[in-house]
PQR file of N, CA, C, O and H, with PARSE charges and radii, in Angstrom:
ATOM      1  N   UNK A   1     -12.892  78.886  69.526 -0.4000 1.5000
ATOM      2  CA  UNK A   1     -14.210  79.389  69.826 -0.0000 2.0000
ATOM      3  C   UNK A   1     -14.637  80.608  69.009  0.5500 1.7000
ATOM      4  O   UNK A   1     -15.790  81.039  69.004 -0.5500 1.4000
ATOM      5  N   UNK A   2     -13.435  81.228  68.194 -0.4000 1.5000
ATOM      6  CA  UNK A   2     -14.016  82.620  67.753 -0.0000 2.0000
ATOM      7  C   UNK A   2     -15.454  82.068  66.461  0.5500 1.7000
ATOM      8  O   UNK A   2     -16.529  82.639  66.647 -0.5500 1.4000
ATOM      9  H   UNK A   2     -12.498  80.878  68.198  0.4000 1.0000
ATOM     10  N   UNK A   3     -15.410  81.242  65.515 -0.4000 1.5000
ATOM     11  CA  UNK A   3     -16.452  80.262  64.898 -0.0000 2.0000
ATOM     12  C   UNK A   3     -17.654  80.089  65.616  0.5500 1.7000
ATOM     13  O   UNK A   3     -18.735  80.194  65.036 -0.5500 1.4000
ATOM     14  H   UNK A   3     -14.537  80.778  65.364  0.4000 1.0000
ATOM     15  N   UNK A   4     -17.581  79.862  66.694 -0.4000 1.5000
ATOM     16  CA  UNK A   4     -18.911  79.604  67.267 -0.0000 2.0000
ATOM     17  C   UNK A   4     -19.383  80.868  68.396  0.5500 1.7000
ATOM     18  O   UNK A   4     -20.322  80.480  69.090 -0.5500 1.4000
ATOM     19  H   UNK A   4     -16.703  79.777  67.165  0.4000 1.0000
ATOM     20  N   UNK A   5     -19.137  81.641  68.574 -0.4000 1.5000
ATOM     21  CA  UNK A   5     -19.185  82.828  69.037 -0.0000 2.0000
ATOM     22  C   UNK A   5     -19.384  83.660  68.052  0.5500 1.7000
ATOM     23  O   UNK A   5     -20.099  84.626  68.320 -0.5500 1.4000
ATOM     24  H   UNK A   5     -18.374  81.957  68.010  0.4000 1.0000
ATOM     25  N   UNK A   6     -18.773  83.539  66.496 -0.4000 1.5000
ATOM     26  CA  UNK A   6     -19.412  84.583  65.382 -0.0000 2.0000
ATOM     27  C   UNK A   6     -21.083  83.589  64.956  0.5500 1.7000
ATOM     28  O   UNK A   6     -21.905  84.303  64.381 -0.5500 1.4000
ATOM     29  H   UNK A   6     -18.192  82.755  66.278  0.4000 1.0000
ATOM     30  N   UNK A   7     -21.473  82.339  65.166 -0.4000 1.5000
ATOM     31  CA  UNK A   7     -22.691  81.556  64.819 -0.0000 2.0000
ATOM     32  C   UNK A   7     -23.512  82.126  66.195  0.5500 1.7000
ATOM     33  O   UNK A   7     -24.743  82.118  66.190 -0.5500 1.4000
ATOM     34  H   UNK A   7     -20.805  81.759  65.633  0.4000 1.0000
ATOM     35  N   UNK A   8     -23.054  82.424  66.907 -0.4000 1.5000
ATOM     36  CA  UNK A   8     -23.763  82.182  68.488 -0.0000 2.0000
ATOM     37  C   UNK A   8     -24.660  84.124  68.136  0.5500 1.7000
ATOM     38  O   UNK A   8     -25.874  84.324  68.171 -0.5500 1.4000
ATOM     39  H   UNK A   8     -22.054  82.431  66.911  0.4000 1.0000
ATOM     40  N   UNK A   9     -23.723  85.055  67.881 -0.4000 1.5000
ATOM     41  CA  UNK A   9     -24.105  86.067  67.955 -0.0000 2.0000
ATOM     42  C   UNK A   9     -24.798  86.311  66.435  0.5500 1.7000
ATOM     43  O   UNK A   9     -25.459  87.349  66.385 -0.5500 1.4000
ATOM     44  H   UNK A   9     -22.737  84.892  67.853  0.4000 1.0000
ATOM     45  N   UNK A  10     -24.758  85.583  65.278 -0.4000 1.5000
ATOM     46  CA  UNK A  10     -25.394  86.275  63.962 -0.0000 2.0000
ATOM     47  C   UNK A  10     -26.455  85.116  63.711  0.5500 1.7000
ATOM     48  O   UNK A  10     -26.832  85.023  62.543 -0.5500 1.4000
ATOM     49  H   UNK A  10     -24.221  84.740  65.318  0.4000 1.0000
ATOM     50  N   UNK A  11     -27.167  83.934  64.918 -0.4000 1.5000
ATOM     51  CA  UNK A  11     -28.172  83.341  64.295 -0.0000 2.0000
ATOM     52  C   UNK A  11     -29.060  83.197  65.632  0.5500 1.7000
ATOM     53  O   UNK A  11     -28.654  83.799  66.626 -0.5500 1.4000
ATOM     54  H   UNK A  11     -26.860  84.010  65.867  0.4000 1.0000
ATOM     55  N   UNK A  12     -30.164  82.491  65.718 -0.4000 1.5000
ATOM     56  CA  UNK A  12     -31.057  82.242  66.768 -0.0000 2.0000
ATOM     57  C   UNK A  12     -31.125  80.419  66.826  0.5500 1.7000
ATOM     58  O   UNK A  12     -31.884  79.846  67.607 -0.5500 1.4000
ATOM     59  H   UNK A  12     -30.493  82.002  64.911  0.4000 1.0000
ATOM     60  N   UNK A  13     -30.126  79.607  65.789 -0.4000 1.5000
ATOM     61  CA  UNK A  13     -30.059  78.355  65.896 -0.0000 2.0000
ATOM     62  C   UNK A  13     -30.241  78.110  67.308  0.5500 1.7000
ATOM     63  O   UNK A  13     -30.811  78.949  68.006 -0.5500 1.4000
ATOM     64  H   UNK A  13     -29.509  80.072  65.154  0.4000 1.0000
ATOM     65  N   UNK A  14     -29.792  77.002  67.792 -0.4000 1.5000
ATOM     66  CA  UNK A  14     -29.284  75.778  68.695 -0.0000 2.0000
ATOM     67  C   UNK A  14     -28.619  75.004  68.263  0.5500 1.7000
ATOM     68  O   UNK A  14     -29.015  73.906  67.874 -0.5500 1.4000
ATOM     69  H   UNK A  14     -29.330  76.321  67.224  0.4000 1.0000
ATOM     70  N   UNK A  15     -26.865  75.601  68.217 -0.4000 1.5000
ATOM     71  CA  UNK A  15     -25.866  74.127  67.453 -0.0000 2.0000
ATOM     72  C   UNK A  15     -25.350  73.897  68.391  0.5500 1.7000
ATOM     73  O   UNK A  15     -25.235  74.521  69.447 -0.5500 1.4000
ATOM     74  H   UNK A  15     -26.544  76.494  68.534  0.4000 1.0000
ATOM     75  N   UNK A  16     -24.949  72.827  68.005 -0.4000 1.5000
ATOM     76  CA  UNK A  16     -23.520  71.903  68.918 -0.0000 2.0000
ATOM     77  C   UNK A  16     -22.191  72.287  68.523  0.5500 1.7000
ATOM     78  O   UNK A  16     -21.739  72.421  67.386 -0.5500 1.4000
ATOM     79  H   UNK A  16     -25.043  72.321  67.148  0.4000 1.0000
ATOM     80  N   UNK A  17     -21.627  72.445  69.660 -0.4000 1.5000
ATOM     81  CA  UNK A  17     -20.198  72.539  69.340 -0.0000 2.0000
ATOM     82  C   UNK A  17     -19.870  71.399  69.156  0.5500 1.7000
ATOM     83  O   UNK A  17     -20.437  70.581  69.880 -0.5500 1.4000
ATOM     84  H   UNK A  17     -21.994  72.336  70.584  0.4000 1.0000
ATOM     85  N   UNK A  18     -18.830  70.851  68.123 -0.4000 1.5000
ATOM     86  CA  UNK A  18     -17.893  69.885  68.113 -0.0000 2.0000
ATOM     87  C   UNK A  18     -17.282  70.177  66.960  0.5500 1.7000
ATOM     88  O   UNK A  18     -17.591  70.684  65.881 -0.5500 1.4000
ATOM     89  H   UNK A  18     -18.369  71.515  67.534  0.4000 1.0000
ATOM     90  N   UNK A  19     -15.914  69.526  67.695 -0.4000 1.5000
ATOM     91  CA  UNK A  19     -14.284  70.032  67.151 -0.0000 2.0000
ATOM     92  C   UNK A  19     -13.875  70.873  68.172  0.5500 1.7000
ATOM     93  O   UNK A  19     -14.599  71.714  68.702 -0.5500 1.4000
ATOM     94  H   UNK A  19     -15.662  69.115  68.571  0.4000 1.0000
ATOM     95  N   UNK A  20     -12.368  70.584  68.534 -0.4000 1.5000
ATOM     96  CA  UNK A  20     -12.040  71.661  69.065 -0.0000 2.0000
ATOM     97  C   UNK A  20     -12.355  71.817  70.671  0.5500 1.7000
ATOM     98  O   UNK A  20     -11.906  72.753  71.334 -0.5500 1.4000
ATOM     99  H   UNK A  20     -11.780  69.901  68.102  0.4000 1.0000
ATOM    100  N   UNK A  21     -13.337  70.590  71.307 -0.4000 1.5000
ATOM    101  CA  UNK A  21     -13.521  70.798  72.589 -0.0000 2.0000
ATOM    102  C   UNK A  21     -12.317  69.489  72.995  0.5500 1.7000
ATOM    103  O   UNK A  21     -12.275  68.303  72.668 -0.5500 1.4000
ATOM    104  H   UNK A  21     -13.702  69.830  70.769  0.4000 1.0000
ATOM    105  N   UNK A  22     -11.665  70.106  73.613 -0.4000 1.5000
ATOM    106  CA  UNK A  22     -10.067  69.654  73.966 -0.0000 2.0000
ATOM    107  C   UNK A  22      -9.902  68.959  75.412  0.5500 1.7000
ATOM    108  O   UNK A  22      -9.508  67.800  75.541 -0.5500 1.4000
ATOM    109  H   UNK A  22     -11.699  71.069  73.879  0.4000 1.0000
ATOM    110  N   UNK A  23     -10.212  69.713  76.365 -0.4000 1.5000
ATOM    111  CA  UNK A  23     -10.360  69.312  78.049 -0.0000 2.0000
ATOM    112  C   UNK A  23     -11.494  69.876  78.906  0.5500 1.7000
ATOM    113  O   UNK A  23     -12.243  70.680  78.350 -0.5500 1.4000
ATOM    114  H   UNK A  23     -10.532  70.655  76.259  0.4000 1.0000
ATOM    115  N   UNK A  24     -11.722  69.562  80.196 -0.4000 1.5000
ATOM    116  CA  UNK A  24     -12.556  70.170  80.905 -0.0000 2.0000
ATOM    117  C   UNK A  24     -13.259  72.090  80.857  0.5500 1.7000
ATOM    118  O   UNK A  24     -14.435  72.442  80.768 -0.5500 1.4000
ATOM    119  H   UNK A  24     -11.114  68.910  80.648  0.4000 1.0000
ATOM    120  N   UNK A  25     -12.331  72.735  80.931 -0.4000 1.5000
ATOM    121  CA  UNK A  25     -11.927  74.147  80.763 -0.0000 2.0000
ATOM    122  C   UNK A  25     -13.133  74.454  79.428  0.5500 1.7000
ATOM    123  O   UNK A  25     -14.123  75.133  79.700 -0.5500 1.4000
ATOM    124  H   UNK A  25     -11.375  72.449  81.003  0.4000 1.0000
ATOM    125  N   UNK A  26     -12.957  73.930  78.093 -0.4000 1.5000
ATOM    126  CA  UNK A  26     -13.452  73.799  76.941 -0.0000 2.0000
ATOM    127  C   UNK A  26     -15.033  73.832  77.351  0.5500 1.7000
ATOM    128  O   UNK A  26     -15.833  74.700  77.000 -0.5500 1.4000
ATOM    129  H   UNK A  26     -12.153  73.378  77.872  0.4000 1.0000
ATOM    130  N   UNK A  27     -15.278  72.818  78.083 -0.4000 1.5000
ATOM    131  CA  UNK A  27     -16.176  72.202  78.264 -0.0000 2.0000
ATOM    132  C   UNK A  27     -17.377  73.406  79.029  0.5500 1.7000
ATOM    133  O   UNK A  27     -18.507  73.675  78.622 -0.5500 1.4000
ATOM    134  H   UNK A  27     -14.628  72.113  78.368  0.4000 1.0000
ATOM    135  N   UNK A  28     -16.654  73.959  80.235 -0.4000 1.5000
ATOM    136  CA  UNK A  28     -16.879  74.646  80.986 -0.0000 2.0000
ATOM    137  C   UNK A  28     -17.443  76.377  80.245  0.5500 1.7000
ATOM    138  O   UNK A  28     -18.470  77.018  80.470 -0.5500 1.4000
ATOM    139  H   UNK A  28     -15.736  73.741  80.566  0.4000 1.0000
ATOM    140  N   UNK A  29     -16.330  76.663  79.386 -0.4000 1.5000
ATOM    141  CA  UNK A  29     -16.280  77.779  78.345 -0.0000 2.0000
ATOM    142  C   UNK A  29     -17.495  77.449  77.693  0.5500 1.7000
ATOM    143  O   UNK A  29     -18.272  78.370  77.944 -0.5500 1.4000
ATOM    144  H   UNK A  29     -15.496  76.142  79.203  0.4000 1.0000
ATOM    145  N   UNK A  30     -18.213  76.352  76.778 -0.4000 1.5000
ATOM    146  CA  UNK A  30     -19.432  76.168  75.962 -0.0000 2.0000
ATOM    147  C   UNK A  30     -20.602  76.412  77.337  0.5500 1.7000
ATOM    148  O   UNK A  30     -21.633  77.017  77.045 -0.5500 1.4000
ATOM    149  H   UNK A  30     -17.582  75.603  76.574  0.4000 1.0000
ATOM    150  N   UNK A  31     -20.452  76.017  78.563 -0.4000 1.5000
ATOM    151  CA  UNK A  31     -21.560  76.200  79.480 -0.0000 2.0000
ATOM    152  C   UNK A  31     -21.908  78.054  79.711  0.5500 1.7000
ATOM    153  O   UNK A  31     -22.955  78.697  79.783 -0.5500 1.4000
ATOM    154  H   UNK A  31     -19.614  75.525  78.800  0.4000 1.0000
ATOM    155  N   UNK A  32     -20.378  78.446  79.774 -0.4000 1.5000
ATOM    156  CA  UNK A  32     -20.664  79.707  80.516 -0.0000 2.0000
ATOM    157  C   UNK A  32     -21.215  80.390  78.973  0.5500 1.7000
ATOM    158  O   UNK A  32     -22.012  81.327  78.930 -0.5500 1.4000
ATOM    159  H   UNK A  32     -19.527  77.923  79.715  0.4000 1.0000
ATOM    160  N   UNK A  33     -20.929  80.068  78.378 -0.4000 1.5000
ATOM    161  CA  UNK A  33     -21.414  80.972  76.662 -0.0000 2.0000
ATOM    162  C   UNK A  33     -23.077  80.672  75.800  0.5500 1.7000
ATOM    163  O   UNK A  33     -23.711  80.989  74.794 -0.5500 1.4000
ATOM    164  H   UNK A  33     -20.282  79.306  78.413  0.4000 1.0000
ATOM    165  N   UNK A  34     -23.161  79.798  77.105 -0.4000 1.5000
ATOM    166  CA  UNK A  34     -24.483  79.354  77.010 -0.0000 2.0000
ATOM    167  C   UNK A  34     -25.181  78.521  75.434  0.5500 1.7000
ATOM    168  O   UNK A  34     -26.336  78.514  75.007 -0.5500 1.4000
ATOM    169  H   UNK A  34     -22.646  79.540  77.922  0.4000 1.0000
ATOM    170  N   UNK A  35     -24.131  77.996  74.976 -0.4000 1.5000
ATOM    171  CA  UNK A  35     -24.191  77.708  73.898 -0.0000 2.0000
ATOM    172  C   UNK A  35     -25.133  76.061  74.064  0.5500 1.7000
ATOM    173  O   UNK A  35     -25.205  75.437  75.122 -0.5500 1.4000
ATOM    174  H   UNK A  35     -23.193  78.001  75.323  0.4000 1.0000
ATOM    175  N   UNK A  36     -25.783  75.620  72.721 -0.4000 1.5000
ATOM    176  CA  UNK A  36     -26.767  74.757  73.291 -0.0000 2.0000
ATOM    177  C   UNK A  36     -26.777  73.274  74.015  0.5500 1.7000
ATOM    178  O   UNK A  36     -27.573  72.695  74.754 -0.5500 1.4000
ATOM    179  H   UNK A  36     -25.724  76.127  71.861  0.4000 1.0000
ATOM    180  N   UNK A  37     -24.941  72.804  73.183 -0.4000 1.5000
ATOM    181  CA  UNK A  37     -24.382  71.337  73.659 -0.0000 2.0000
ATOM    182  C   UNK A  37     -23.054  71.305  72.956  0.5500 1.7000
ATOM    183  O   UNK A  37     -22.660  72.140  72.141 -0.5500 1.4000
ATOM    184  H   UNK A  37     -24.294  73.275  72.583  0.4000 1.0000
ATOM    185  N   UNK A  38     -22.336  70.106  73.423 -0.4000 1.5000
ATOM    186  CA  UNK A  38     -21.240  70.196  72.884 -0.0000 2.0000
ATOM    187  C   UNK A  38     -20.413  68.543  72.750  0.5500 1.7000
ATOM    188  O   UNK A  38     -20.537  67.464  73.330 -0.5500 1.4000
ATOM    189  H   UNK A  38     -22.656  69.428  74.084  0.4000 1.0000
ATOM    190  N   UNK A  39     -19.961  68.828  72.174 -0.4000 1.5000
ATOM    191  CA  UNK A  39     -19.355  66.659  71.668 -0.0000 2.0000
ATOM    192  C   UNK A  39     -17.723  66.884  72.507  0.5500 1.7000
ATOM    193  O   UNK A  39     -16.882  67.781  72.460 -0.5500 1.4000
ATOM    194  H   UNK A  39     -19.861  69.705  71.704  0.4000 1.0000
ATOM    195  N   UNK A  40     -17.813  65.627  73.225 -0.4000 1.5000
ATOM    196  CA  UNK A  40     -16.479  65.736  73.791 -0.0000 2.0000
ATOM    197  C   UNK A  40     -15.779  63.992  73.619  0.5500 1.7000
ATOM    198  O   UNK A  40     -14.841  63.569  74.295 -0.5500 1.4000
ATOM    199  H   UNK A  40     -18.496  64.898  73.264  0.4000 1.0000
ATOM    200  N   UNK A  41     -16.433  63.300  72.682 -0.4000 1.5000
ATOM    201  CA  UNK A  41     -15.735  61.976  72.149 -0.0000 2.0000
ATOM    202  C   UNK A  41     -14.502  61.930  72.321  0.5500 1.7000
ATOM    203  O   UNK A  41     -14.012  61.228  73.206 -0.5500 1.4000
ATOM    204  H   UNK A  41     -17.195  63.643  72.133  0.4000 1.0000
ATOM    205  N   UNK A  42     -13.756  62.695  71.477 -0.4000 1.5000
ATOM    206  CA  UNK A  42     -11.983  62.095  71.765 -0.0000 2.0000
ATOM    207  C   UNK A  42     -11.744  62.332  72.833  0.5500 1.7000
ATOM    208  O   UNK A  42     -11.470  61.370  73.550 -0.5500 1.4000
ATOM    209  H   UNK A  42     -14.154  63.266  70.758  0.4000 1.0000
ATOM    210  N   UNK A  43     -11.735  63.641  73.406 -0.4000 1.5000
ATOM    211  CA  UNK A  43     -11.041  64.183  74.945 -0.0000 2.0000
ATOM    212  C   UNK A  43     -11.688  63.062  75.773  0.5500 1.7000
ATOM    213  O   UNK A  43     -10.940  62.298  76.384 -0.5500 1.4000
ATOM    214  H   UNK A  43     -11.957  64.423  72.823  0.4000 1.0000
ATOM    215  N   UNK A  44     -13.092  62.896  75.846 -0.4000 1.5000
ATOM    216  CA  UNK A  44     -13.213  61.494  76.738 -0.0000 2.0000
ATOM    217  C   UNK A  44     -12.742  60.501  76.544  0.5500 1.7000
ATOM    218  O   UNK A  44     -12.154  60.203  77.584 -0.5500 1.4000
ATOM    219  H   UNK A  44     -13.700  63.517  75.350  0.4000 1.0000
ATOM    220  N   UNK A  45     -12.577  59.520  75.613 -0.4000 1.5000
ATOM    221  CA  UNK A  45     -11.799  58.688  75.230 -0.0000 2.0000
ATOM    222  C   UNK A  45     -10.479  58.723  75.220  0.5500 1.7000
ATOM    223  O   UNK A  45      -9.850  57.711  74.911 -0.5500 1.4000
ATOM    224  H   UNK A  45     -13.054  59.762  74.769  0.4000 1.0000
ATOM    225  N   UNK A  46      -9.791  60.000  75.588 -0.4000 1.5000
ATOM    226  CA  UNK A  46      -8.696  59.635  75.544 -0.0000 2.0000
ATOM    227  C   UNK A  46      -7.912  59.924  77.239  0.5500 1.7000
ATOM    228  O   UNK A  46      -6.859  59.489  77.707 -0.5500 1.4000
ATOM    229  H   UNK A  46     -10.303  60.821  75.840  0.4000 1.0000
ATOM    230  N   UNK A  47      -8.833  60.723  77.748 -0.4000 1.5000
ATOM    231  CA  UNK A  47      -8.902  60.700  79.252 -0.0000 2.0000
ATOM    232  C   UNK A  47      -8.820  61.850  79.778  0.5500 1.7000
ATOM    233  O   UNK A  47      -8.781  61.936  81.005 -0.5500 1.4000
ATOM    234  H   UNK A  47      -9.687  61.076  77.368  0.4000 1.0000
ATOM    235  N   UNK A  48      -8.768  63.201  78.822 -0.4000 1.5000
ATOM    236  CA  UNK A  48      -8.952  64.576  79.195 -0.0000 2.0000
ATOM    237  C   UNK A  48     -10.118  64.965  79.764  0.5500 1.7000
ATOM    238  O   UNK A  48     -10.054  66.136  80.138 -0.5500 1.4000
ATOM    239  H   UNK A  48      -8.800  63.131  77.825  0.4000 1.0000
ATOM    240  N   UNK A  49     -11.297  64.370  80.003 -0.4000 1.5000
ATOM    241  CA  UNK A  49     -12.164  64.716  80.289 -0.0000 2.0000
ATOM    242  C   UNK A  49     -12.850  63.917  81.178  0.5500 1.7000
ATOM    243  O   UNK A  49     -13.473  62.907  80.850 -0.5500 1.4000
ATOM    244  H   UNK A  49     -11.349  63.419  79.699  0.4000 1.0000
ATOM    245  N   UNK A  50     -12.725  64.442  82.537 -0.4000 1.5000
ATOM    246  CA  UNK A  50     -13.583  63.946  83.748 -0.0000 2.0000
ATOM    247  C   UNK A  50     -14.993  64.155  83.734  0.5500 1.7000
ATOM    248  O   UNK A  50     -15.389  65.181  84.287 -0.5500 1.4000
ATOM    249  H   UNK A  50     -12.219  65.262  82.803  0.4000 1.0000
ATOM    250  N   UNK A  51     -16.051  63.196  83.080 -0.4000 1.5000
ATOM    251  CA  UNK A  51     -17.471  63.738  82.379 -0.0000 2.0000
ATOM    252  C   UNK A  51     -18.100  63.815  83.985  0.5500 1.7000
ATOM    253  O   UNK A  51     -18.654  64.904  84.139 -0.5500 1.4000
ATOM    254  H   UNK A  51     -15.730  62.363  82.630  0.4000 1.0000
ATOM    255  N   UNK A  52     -18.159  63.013  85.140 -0.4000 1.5000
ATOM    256  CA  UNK A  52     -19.023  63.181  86.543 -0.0000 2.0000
ATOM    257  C   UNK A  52     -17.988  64.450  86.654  0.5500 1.7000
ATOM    258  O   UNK A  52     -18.807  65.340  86.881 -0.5500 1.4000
ATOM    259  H   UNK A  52     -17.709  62.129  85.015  0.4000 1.0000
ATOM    260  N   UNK A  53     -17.009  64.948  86.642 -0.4000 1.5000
ATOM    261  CA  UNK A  53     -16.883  66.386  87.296 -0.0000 2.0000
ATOM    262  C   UNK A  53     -17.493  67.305  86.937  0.5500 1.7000
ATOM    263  O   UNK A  53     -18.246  68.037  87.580 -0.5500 1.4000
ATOM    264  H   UNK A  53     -16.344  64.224  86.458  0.4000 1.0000
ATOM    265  N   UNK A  54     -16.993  67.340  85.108 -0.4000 1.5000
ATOM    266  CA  UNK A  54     -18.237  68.182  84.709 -0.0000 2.0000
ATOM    267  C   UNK A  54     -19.049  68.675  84.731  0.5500 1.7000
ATOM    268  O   UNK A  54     -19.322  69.867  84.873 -0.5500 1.4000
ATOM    269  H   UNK A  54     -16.381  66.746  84.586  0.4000 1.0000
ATOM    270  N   UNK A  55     -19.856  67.384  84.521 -0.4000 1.5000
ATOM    271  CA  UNK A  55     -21.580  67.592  84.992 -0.0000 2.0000
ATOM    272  C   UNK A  55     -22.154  67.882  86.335  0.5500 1.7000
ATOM    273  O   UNK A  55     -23.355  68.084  86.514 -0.5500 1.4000
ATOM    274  H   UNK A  55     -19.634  66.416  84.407  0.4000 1.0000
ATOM    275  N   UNK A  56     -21.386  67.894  87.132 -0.4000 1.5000
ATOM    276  CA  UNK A  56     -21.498  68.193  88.544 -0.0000 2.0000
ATOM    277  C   UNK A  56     -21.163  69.823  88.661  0.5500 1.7000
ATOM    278  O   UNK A  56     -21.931  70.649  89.155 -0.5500 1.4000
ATOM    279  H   UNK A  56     -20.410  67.731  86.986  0.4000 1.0000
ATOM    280  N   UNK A  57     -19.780  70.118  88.070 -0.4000 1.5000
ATOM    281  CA  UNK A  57     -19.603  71.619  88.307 -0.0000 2.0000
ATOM    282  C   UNK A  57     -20.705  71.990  87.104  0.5500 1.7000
ATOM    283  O   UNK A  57     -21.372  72.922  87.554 -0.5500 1.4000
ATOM    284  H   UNK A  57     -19.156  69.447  87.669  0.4000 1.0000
ATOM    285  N   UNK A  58     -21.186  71.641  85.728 -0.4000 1.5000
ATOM    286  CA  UNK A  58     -21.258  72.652  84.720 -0.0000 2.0000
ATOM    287  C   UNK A  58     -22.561  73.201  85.377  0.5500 1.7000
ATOM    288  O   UNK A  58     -22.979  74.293  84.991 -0.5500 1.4000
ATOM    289  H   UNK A  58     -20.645  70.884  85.362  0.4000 1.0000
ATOM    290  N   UNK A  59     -23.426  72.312  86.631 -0.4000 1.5000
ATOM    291  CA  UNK A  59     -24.425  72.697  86.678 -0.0000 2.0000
ATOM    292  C   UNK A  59     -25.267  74.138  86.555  0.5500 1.7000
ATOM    293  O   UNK A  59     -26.492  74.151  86.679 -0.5500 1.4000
ATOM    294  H   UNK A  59     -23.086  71.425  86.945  0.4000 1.0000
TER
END
């Protein structure tokens, strides 16, 4: 996260995280940092990632 936390604080974009979002926790970390979205393809596909929990807690 230190990459997107140095983009988050030196631009006014809206990027996506992807790479690097690993499990739920990850997921949770891009919500609380308020960052704009984030790709979670492999970790879902591979079963790290409970997407209805998620989206239920990231609310």
């Amino acid at each position: 996260f230190p990459l997107y936390e140095e983009i988050h604080a030196n631009s006014q974009i809206n990027f996506v995280v992807s790479g690097g979002v690993k499990d739920d926790e990850d997921v949770y970390e891009v919500n609380k940092r308020d960052y704009y979205a984030c790709i979670v393809g492999k970790a879902y596909y591979e079963g790290r990632i409970n997407l209805k929990e998620v989206i239920e807690n990231a609310g």
